[in-house]
N, C-alpha and C positions, 0 to 999 in steps of 0.2 A: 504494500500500500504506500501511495508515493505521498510527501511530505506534502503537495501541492492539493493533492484531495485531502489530505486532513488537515494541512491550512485553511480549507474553507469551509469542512464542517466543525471547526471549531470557534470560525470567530465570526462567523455568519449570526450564530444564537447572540453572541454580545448586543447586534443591534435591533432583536426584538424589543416588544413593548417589555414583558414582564425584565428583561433583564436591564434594560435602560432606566425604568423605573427602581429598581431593589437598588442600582449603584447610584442615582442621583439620593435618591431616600438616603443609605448606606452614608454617605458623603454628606448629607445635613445633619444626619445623627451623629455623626465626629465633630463635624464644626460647634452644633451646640452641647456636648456631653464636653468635649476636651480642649477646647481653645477659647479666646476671648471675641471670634469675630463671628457672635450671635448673629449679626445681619445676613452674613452671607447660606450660616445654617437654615434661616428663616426663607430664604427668597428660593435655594435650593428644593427644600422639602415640599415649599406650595408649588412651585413648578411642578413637580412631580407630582401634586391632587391635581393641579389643573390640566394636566397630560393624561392621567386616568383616568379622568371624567371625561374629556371630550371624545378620547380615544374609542372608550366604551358604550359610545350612544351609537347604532345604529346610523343617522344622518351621517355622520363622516367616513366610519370603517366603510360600510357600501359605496362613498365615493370613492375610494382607494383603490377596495378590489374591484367594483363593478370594470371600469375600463379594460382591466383584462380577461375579464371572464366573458364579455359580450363582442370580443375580436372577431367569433367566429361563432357561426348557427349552427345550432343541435343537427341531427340528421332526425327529421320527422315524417318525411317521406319515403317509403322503400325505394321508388322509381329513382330516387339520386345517386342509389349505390348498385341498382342493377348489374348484375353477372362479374362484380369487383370476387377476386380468388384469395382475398387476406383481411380478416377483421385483426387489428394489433391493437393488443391490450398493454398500456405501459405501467412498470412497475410501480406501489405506493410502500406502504410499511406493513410489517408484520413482525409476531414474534412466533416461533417455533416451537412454545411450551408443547408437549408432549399431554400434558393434564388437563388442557382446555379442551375443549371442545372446538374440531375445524373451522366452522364457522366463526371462533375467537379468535383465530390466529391472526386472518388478516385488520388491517383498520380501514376505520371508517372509509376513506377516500379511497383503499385499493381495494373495498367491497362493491362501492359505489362504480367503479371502475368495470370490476369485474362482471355484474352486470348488467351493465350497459354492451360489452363484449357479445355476450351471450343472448342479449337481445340482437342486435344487428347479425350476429350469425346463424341464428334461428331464419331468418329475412334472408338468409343466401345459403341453402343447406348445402350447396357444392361447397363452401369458401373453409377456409380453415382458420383457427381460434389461435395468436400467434400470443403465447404469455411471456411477455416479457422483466427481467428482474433477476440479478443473481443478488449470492450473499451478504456484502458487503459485511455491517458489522453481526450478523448472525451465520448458524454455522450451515442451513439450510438455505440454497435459494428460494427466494421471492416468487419465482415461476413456479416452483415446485409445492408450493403450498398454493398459491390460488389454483394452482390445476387437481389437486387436491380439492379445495372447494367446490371448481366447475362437476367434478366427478360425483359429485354429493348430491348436488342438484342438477342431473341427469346431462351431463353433458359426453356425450360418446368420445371416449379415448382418443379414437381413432382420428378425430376432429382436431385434437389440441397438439399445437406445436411448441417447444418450449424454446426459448431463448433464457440463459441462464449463468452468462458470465459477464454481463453488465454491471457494473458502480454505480453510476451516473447518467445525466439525461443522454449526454455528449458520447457513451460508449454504447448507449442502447439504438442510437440513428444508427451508427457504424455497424451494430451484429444484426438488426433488424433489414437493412441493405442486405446483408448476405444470406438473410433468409427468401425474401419476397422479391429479391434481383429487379429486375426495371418492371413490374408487375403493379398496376393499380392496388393500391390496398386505403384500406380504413383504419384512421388512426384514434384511439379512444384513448382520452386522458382529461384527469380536471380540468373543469374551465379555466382556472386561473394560470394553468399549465402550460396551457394549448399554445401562445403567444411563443413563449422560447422554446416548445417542443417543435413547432412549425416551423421556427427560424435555422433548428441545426438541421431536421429534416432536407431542409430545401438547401442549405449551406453544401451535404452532400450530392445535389441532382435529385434530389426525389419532390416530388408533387401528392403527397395522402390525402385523401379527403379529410377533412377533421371532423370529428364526431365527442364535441366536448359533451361531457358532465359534471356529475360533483359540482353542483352551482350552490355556492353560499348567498349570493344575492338574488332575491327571488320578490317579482313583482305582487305585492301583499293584494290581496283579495279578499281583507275585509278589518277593519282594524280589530287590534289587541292590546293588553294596558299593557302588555310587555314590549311595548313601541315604545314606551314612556318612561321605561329605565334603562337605567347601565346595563351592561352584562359580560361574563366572562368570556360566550361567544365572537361580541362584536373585537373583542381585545384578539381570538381567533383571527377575526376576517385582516385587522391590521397586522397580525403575525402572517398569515398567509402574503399579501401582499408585498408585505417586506422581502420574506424569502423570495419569490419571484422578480421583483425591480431587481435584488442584490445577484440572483442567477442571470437576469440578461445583462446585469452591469459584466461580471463575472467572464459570462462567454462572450460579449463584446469585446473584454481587454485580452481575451485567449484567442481571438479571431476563429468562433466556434460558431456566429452567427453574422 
């Protein structure tokens, strides 16, 4: 594992919300516990209520992610993917416990992923189910357990392709290439993903159709009083967008997009 991949997943987390918050907090609690320059602990500490209050309403976090998550339309028609021979599913998170139940292993977003996959492959029963994902920091690939899941909820073996020694977004274009060769395929991944997975896609010669999901922002259909508070979620949508701007920051200075 090269220093360069875990140069950026370890300093990528420093500029989420929760950790930008804990060290400005962090840093007004020393100024007023142990020095004489109360003022600076005070303006410190309120920045940091007034950044997790605004952070966590709803009106703003949606402005953030929404822009990347509406780059590109769902596939809601079959006729747009007609006689395509590759649904590609790209990897999210998971963990390998042995004691949970399959269905636990994967998370949220590469549930939501997975199907979505298995929808659009349903819609083209020639076409084959491409799981993308290796192990990274677990000792199972990423492929290997949602094809595990596909299997649970009836998906024929014989249908799922695995791809299985990918890191990253940047090595899953590159093994994904050597499955699907110059072949039309469909490409499934979060909406807020979609932006820098289309850009190294195409950075190699490939053209996928994109078929986002996993949408955190979602056109409300009827009010709720949970409009009208904070919440841990919308703190989500502005982590989620961060990781994203910081990935196409990322693979713009790698000349990867």
């Amino acid at each position: 594992m090269d220093f360069l991949f875990l140069f950026k997943k370890i300093v990528g987390p420093l500029f989420f919300p929760m950790s930008i918050f804990l060290m400005l907090l962090a840093l007004g609690l020393i100024f007023l516990w142990f020095t004489r320059r109360q003022r600076t602990g005070k303006v410190l500490v309120t920045v940091c209520f007034v950044l997790l209050a605004v952070l966590s309403y709803g009106g703003f976090s949606d402005n953030v992610l929404g822009p990347l998550e509406y780059q590109y339309p769902p596939v809601l028609k079959p006729q747009r993917v007609s006689g395509v021979k590759w649904v590609v599913v790209m990897g999210g998170g998971h963990d390998s416990d042995p004691e949970i139940p399959i269905t636990s292993r994967i998370d949220e977003s590469a549930a939501v992923r997975l199907m979505e996959g298995v929808r659009l492959q349903r819609l083209l029963p020639e076409s084959k189910l491409v799981l993308s994902g290796g192990p990274v920091f677990e000792p199972v690939p990423h492929a290997r357990i949602m094809a595990d899941v596909a299997r649970a909820i009836g998906v024929d073996k014989n249908s799922i392709v695995l791809q299985t020694r990918s890191r990253d977004t940047k090595d899953e274009a590159r093994l994904i290439r050597e499955i699907v060769g110059e072949d039309q395929f469909i490409l499934v991944t979060s909406a807020s993903h979609m932006p820098r997975s289309m850009a190294m896609f195409k950075k190699l010669g490939m053209d996928p159709i994109p078929a986002p999901t996993d949408y955190w922002v979602k056109e409300r259909q009827a009010m709720s009083p949970s409009m009208f508070f904070p919440s841990a979620g919308n703190l989500r949508k502005v982590e989620n967008a961060v990781h994203e701007y910081l990935g196409l920051m990322w693979a713009k200075i790698r000349g990867q997009v």
